[in-house]
C-alpha positions as CSV (number, residue, x, y, z in Angstrom):
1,X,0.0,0.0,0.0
2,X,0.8,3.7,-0.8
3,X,0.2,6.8,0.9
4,X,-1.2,9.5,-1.4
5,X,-2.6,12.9,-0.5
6,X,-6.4,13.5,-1.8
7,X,-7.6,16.9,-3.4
8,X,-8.6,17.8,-0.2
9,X,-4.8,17.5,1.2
10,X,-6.0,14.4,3.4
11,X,-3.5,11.3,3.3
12,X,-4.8,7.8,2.0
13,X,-4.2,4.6,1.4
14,X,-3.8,3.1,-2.2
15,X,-2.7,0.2,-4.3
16,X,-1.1,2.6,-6.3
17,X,1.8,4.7,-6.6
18,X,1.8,8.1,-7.0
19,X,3.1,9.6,-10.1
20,X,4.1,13.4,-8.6
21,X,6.1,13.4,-5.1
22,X,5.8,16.5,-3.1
23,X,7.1,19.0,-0.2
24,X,4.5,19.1,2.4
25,X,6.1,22.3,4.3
26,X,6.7,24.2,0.6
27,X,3.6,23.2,-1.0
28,X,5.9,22.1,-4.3
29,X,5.2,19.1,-6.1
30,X,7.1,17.8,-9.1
31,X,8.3,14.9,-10.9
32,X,9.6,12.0,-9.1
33,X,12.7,12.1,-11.0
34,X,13.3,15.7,-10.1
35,X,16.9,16.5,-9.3
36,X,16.5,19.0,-6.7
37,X,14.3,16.5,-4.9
38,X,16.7,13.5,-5.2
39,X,19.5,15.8,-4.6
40,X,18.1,16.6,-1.1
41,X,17.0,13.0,-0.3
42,X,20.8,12.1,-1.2
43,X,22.0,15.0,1.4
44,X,19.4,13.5,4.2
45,X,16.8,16.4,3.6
46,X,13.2,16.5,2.7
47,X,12.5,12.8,3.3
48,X,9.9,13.6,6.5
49,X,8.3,16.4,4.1
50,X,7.7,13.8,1.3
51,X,4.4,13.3,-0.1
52,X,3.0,11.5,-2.8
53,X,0.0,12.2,-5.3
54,X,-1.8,9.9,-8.0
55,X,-1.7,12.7,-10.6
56,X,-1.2,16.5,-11.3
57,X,-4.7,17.1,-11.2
58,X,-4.7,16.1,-7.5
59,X,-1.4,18.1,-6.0
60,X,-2.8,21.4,-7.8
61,X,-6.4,20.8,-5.8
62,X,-4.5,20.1,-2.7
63,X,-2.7,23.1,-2.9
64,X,0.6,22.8,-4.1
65,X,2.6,24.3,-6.7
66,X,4.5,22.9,-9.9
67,X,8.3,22.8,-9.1
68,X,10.4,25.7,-11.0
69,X,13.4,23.1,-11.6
70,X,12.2,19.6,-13.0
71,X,8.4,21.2,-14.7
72,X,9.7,25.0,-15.8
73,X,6.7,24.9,-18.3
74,X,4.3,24.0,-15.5
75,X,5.7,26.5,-13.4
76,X,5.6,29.8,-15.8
77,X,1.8,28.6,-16.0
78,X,1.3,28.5,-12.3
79,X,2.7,31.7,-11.9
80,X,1.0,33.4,-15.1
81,X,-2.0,32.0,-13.6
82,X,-1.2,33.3,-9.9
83,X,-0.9,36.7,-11.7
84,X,-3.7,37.0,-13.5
85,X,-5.7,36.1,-9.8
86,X,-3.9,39.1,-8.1
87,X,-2.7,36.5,-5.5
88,X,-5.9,34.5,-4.6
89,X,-4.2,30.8,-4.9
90,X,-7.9,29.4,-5.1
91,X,-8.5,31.5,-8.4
92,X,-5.1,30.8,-9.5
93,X,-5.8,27.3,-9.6
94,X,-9.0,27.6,-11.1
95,X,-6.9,29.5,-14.2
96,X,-3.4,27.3,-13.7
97,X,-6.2,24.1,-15.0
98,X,-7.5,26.0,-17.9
99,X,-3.9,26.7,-19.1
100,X,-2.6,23.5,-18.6
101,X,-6.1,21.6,-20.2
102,X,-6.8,19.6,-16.9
């Protein structure tokens, strides 16, 4: 079993692994392959903060971020999007999903 975070930023159990990992203090999530992520884990950081989500979909509901090193594309959207809602993260992720098509 797997824990995953839900839209509503509640852990779960699944049978699944998650496709995006996360920082639970930053509110980032990113790739699983992401080197900053992996380069922190190898330095005996960020393990305790690590969560885990079934898709992008999910981390954005649950209120996390795109990561600016290992999805730059994703993360000049989340911060057009953040600009065009003056701030208000719940309006930012309303326009971050149109932008991205999810």
């Amino acid at each position: 079993m797997y824990t995953l975070i839900s839209p509503d930023g509640k852990p779960y159990q699944s049978t699944l692994k998650g496709t995006f990992g996360g920082h639970k203090g930053l509110k980032i999530y990113g790739r699983l392959d992401c080197p900053s992520a992996n380069r922190a884990i190898a330095n005996g950081h960020y393990v305790k903060h690590r969560v885990f989500f079934a898709d992008e979909a999910t981390a954005i509901e649950a209120g996390y971020r795109p990561c600016g090193n290992c999805m730059k594309d994703r993360y000049a959207l989340w911060q057009q999007a953040l600009a065009q809602a003056a701030g208000d993260q719940k309006q930012a992720r309303t326009i971050y999903h149109s932008l991205c098509g999810l």
